[in-house]
C-alpha positions as CSV (number, residue, x, y, z in Angstrom):
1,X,3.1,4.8,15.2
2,X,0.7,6.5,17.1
3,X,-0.1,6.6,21.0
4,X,-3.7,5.7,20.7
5,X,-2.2,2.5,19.1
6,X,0.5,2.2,21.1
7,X,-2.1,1.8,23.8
8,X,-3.7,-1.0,22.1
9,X,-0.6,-3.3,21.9
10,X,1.4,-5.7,23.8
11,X,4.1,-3.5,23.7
12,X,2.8,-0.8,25.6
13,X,1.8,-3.1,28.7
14,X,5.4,-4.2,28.2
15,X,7.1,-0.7,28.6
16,X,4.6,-0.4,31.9
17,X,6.0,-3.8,33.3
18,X,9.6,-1.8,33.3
19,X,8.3,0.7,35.3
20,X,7.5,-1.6,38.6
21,X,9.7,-2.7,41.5
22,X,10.7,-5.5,40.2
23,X,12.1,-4.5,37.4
24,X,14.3,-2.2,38.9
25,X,15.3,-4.8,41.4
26,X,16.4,-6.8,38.4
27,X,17.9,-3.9,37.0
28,X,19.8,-3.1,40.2
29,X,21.2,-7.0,40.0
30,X,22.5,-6.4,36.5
31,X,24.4,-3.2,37.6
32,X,26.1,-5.2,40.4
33,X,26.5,-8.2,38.4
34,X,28.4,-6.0,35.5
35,X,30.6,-4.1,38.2
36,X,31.6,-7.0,39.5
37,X,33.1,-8.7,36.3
38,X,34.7,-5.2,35.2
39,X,36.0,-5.2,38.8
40,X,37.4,-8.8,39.3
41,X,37.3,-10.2,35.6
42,X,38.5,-9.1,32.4
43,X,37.9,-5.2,32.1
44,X,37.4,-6.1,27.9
45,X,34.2,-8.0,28.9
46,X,33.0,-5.1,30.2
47,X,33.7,-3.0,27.1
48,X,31.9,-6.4,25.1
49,X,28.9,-6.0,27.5
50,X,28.5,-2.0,27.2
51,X,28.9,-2.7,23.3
52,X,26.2,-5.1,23.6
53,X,24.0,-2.9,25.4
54,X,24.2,0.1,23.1
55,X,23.8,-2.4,20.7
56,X,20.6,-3.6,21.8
57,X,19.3,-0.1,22.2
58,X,20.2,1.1,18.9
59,X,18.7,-2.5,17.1
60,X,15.5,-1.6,18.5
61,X,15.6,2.0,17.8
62,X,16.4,1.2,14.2
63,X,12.9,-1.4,14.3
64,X,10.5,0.9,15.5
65,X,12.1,4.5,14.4
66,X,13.3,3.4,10.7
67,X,14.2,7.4,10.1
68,X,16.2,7.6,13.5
69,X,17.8,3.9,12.6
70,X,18.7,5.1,9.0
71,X,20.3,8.3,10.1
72,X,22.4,6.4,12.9
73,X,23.5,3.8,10.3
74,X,24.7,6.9,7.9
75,X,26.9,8.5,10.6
76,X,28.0,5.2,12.0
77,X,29.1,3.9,8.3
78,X,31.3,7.4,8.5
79,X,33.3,6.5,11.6
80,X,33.5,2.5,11.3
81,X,36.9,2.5,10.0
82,X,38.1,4.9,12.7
83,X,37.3,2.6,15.0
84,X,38.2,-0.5,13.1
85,X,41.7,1.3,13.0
86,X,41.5,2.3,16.9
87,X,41.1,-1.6,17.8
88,X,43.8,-2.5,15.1
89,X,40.8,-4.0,12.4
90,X,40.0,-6.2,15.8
91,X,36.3,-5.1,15.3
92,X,34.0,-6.3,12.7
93,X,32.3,-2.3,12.1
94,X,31.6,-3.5,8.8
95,X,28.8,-6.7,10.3
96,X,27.3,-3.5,12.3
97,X,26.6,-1.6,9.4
98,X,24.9,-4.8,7.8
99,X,23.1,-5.6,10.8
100,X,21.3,-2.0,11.3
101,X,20.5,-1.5,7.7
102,X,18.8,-5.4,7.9
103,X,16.9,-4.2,11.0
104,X,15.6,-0.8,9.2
105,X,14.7,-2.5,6.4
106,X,12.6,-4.9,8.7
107,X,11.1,-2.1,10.1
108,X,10.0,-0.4,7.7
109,X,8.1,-3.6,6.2
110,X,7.0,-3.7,10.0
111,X,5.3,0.0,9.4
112,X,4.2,-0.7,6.3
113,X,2.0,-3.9,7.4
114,X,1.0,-1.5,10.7
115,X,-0.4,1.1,8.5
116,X,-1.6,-1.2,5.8
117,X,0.3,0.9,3.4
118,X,1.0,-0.4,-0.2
119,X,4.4,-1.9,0.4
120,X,5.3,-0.9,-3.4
121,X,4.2,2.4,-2.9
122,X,6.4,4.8,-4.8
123,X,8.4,2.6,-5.9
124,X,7.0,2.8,-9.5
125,X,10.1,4.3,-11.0
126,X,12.7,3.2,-13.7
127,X,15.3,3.1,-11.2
128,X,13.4,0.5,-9.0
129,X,13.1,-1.3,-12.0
130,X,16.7,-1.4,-13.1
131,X,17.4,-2.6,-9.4
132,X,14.8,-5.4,-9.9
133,X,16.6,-6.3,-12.9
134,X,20.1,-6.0,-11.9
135,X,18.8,-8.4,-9.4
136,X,18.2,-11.2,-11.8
137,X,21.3,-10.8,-13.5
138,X,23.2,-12.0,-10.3
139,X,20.6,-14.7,-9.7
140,X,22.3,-15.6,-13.2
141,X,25.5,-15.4,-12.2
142,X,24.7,-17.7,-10.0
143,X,25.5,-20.3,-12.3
144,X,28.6,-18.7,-14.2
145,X,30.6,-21.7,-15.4
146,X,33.6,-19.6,-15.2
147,X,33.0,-19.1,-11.3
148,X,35.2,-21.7,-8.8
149,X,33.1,-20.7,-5.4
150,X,29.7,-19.8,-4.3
151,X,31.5,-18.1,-1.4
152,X,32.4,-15.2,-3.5
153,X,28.7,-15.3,-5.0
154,X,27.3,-14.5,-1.6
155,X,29.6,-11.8,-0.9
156,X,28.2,-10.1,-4.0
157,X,25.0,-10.6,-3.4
158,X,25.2,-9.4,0.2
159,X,26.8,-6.3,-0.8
160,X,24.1,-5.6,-3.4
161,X,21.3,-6.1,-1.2
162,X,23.2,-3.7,1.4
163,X,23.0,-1.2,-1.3
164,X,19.6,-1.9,-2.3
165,X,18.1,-1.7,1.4
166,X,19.8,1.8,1.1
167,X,18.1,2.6,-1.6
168,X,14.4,1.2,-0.3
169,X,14.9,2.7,3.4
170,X,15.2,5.8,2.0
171,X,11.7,5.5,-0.4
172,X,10.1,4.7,2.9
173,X,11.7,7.4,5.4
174,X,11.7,10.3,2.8
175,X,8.2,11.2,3.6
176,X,8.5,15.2,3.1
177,X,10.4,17.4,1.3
178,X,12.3,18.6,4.8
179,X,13.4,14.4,5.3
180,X,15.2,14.9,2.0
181,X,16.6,18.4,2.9
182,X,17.9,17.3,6.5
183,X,19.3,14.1,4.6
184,X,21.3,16.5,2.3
185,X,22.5,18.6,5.0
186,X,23.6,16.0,7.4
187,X,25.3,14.4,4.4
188,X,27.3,17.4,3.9
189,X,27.9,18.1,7.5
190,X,29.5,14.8,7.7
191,X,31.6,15.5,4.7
192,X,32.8,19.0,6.0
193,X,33.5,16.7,9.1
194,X,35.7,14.6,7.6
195,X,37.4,17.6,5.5
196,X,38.5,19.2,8.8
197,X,39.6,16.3,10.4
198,X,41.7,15.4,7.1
199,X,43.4,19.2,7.9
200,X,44.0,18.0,11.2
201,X,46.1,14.5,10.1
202,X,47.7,17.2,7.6
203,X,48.7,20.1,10.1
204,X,48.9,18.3,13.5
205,X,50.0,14.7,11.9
206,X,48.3,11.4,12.8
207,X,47.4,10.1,16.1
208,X,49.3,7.4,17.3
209,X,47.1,4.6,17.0
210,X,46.6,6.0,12.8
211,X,49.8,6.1,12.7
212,X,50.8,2.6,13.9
213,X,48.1,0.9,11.4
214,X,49.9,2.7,8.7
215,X,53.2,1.6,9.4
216,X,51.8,-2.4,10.6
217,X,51.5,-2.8,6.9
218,X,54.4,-2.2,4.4
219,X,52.2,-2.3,1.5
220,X,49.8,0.0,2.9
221,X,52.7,2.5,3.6
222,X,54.4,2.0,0.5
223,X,50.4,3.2,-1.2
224,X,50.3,5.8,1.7
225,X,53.5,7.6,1.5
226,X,54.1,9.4,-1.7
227,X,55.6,12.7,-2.5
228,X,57.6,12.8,0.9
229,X,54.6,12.6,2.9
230,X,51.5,10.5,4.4
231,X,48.1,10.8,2.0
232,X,45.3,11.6,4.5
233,X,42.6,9.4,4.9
234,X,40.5,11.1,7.9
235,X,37.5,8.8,9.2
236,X,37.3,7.0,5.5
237,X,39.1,3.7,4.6
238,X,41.8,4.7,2.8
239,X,42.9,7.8,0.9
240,X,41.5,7.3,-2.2
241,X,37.8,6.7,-1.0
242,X,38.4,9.9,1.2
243,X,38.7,11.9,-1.7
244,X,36.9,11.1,-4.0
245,X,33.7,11.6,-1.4
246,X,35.8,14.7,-1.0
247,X,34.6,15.4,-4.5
248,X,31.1,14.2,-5.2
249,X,30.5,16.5,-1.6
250,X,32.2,19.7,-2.9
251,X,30.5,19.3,-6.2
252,X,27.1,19.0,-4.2
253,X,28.1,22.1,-1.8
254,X,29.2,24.2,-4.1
255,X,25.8,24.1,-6.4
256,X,24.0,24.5,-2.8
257,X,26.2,27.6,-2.3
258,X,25.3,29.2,-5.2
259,X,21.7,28.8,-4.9
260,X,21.7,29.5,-1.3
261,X,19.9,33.5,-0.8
262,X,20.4,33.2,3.2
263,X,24.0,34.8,3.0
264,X,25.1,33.4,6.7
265,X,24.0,30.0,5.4
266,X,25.9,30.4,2.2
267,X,29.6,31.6,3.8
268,X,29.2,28.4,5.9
269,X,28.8,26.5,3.2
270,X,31.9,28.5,1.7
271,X,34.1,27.6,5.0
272,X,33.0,23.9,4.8
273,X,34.2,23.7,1.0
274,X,37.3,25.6,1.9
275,X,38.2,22.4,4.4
276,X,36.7,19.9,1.9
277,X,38.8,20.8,-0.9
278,X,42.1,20.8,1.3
279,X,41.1,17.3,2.4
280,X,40.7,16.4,-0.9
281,X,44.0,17.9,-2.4
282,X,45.5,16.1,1.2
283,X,44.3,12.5,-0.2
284,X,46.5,13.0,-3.2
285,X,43.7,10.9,-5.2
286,X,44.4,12.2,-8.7
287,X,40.8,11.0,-9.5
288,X,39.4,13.5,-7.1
289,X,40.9,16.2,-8.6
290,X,39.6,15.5,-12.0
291,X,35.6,15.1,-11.3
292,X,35.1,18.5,-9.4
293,X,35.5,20.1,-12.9
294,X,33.9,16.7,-15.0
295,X,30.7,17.6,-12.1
296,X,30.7,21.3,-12.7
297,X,30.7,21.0,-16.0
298,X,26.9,19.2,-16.5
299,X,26.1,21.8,-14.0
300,X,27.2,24.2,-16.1
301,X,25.2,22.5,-19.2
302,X,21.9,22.2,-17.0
303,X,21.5,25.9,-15.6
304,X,23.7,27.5,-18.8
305,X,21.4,30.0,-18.7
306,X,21.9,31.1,-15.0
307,X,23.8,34.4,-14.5
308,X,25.0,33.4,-11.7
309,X,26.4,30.0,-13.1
310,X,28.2,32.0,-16.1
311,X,30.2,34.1,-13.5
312,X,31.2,31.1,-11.4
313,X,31.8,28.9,-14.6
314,X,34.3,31.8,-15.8
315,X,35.8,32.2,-11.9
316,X,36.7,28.5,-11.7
317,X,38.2,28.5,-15.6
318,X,40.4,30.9,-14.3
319,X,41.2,29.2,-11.0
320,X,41.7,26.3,-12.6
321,X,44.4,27.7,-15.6
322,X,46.1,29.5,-12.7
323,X,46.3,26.8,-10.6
324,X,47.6,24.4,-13.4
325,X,50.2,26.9,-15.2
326,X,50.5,29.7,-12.3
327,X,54.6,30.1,-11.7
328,X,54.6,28.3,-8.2
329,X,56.1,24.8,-7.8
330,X,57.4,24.2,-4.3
331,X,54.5,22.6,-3.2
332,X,53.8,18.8,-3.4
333,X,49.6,18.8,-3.5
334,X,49.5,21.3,-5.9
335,X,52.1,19.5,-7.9
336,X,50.4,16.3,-7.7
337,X,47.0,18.2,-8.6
338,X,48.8,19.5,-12.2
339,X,49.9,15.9,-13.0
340,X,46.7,14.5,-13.0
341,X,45.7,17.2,-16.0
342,X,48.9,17.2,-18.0
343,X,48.9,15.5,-20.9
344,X,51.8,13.7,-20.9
345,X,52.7,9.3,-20.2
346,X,51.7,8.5,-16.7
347,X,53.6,5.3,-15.5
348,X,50.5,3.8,-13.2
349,X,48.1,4.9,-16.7
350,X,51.0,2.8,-19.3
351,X,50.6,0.0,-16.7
352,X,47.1,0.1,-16.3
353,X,46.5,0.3,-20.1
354,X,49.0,-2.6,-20.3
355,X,47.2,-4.6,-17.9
356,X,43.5,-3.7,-19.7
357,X,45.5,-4.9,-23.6
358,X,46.6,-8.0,-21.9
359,X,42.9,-9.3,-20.1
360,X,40.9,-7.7,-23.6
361,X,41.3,-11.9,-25.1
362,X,39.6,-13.1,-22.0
363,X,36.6,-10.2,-22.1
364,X,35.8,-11.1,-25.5
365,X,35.9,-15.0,-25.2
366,X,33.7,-14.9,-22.3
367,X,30.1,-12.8,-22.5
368,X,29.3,-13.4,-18.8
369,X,32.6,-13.0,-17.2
370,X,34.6,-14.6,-15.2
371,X,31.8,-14.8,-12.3
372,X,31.5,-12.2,-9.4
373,X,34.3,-11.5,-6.9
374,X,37.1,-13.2,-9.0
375,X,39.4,-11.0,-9.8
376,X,41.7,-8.9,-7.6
377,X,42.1,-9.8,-3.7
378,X,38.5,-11.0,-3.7
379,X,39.5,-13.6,-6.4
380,X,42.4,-14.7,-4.3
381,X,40.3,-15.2,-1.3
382,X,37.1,-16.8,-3.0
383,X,38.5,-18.0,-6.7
384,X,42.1,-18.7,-5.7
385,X,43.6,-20.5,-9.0
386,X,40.7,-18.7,-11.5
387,X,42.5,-16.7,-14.4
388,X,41.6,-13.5,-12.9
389,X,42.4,-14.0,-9.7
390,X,45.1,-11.2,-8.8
391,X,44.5,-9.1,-11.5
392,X,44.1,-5.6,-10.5
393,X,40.8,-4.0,-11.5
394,X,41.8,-0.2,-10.9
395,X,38.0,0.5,-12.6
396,X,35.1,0.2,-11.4
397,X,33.9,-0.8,-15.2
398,X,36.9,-2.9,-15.8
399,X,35.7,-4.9,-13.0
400,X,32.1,-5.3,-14.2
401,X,33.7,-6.3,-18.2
402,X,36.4,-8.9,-16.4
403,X,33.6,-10.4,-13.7
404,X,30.1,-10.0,-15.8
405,X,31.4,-9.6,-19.3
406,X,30.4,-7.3,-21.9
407,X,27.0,-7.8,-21.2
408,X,27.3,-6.7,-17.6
409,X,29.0,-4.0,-18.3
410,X,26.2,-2.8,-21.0
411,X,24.0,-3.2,-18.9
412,X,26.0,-1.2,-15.8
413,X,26.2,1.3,-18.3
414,X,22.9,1.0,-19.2
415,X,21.7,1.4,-15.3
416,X,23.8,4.7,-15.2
417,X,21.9,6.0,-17.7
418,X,18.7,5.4,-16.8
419,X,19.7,7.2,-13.3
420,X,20.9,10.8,-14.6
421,X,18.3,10.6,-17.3
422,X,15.4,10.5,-14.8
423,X,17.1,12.5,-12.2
424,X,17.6,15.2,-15.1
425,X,13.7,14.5,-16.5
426,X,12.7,15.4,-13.1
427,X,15.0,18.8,-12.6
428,X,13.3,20.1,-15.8
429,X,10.0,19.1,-14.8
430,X,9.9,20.8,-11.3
431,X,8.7,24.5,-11.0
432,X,10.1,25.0,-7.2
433,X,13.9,26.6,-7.1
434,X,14.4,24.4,-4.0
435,X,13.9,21.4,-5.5
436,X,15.2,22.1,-8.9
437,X,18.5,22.9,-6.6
438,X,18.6,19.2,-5.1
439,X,18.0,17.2,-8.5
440,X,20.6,19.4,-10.3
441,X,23.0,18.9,-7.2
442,X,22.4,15.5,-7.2
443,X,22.3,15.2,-11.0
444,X,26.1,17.1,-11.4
445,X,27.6,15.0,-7.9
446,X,26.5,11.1,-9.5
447,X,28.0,12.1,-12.2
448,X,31.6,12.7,-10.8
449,X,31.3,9.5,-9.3
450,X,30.2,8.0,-12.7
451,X,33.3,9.3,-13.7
452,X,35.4,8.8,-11.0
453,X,34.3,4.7,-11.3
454,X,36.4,5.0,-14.4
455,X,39.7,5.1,-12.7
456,X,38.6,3.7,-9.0
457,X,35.8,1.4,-8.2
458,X,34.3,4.2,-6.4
459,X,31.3,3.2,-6.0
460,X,29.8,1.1,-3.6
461,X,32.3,1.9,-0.7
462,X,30.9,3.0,2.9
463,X,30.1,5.7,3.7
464,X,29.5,6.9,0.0
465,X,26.9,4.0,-0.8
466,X,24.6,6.1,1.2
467,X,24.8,9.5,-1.1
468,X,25.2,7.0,-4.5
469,X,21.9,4.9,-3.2
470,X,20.1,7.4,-0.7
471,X,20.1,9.7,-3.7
472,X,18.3,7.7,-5.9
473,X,15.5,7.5,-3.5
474,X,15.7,11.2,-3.2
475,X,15.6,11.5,-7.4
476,X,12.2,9.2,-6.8
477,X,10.4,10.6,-4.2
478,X,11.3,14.7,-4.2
479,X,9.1,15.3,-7.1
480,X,6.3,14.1,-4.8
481,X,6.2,17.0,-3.1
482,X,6.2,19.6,-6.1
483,X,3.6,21.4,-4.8
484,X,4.3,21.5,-1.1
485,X,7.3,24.0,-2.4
């Protein structure tokens, strides 16, 4: 928005009424008013007006600076469950996050209309088109026999637009090639964030208030504590979605390592994945230790030719056989790591497989599903009484068969596809190393978490919506600016 038109609208005449005596003497009012119920009231109101304030700041910074409002939204999607834990899950983070991302979405309709910009612009792309689609096969859902409540129906659909705005933020407020680089690097700065703080829980132990919402909940400790100690979780929700971002990050970092020629830019990168992978290995999520290599590999495939990707493909073969049959076994993570590659019967995979034999009747009699957000806890909080209500979906496209049949599954599978295929379409069409470096980066990380949805339903947890969505966005827009490299 420029000044000249700033000049020209009702909101610049507003921002000169703030700066008059009256205002200030208004101002002055609030700040005595607000002193005065901190002072003699409740000191939590004040803490509900402060929020409140910020809150209002940050709204309309999100409105009129979609780029500023997206970044906040990213960081503050890695830290609501800190503070969600620090207030004992008192706080709602989770409305917040839906909130900003409705507010940047408005506002970047807002800009649109302003500039009298194609609001479709760019958005000719098969992934926008799977969207669209996958959009109409929830409006179908809609009227799922199989579903009890309507409640769970808006969950879904709530969640999916959330991912969606994500996804059409970031086609509006990727508007150069350096947007989608400072994207990628904040994204990993956050991730090496959370890696050291994940050290910190490991070496230091948890703070206090961590460790009380641990212990409030003896099923959550029972998941928690395994192998004589506490899985770390750092900023994230739980341990499992801590490392598996974990993952898809160090798969990302280490591909941006080895194309990086500034060599003080690359050892950083280095020390970052250093404190990644111990986070990761602190988690004790088996599936994170299984898509680094599944990752690796298709980067492997996709730059085969690479020197430099033959001598790290050959490092981390060897890495990997030592760390799997090297003669050291006093250690718990690296004991847990070798489990998860051992080919042997794994109790929690006989009961899963169990569980996957016993629901395979129900998959098969119904092509639709059972309707959205009926199986698991979210069945028995909006489908209480609904045969799948309870049943523990430990996949991501177990969940999709038991709540959207084989035909949402198909086409889950189908949208996965279409994804990588143009993500990898695009790597071998570029000419600029830079970019060639992001798509295959991108290409090798979504691919882990394809993986990883196998064994978790990874995918669409905060904060890694952001990398799973805002990357598709990047996929559609970086090619754009082939020839600015």
């Amino acid at each position: 928005m420029s000044i000249a038109y700033l000049h020209k609208t009702k909101w610049f005449k507003g921002a000169k009424l703030l700066d008059s005596p009256l205002a200030y003497a208004i101002m002055l009012l609030m700040a005595v008013a607000i002193s005065y119920v901190i002072g003699f009231g409740d000191y939590r109101f004040g803490f509900i007006i402060i929020a409140g304030l910020i809150g209002m700041a940050v709204t309309l910074i999100a409105l009129f600076n979609t780029r500023l409002g997206f970044i906040i939204t990213m960081v503050f999607s890695f830290f609501m469950f800190y503070f969600k834990r620090f207030t004992n899950d008192d706080v709602p983070t989770g409305v917040v996050v839906d909130v900003l991302l409705a507010v940047t979405f408005i506002g970047s309709y807002y800009k649109k209309t302003i500039h009298k910009q194609r609001l479709w612009q760019y958005f000719n792309s098969p992934i926008t088109y799977v969207y669209i689609i996958n959009f109409g096969f929830l409006m179908i859902e809609l009227f799922n026999p199989s579903m009890y409540s309507v409640a769970g129906w808006v969950f879904t659909m709530r969640k999916f637009l959330n991912f969606v705005m994500i996804y059409f933020v970031g086609l509006h407020v990727f508007n150069t090639k350096k947007d989608i680089q400072d994207f990628m690097k904040l994204w990993l700065f956050l991730a090496i964030l959370a890696g050291i703080y994940g050290c910190f829980q490991q070496w230091f132990g948890l703070l206090g208030f961590e460790n009380d919402w641990v212990m409030s909940d003896p099923i959550r400790y029972q998941l928690y504590y395994q192998g004589g100690e506490i899985r770390k979780f750092s900023f994230l929700s739980d341990p499992s979605a801590y490392g598996i971002l974990m993952a898809i990050s160090i798969v990302y970092g280490i591909i941006a390592a080895l194309n990086e020629e500034r060599p003080k830019r690359r050892w950083l990168l280095i020390i970052g994945i250093i404190f990644m992978v111990l986070g990761m290995a602190y988690s004790g999520t088996r599936t994170a230790y299984f898509i680094i290599p599944a990752g690796l590999c298709i980067y492997g495939l996709m730059t085969i030719t690479n020197r430099k990707t033959l001598l790290f493909m050959t490092g981390f073969i060897l890495f990997f056989v030592a760390l799997i049959f090297g003669p050291f076994y006093s250690n718990s993570t690296v004991n847990r790591i070798r489990t998860s590659f051992q080919l042997t019967d794994d109790e929690s995979m006989t009961v899963r497989d169990n569980n996957r034999e016993m629901i395979r009747p129900y998959m098969h009699s119904h092509p639709l599903g059972g309707g959205v957000a009926t199986s698991g806890v979210l069945g028995l909080l909006y489908n209480p009484g609904h045969p799948l209500a309870g049943f523990p979906p430990d996949s991501g496209y177990l969940r999709a068969a038991l709540e959207t049949g084989p035909i949402g599954l198909a086409y889950t599978l189908f949208m996965f596809f279409t994804m990588l295929q143009v993500g990898v379409r695009n790597y071998y069409s570029s000419r600029s190393k830079e970019i060639r470096t992001i798509y295959v980066g991108i290409v090798a990380s979504l691919f882990a978490y394809m993986i990883a949805q196998y064994a978790q339903v990874a995918i669409g947890q905060m904060p890694g919506a952001f990398f799973f969505y805002g990357t598709m966005a990047v996929i559609v827009k970086l090619k754009n600016f082939e020839q600015t490299s």
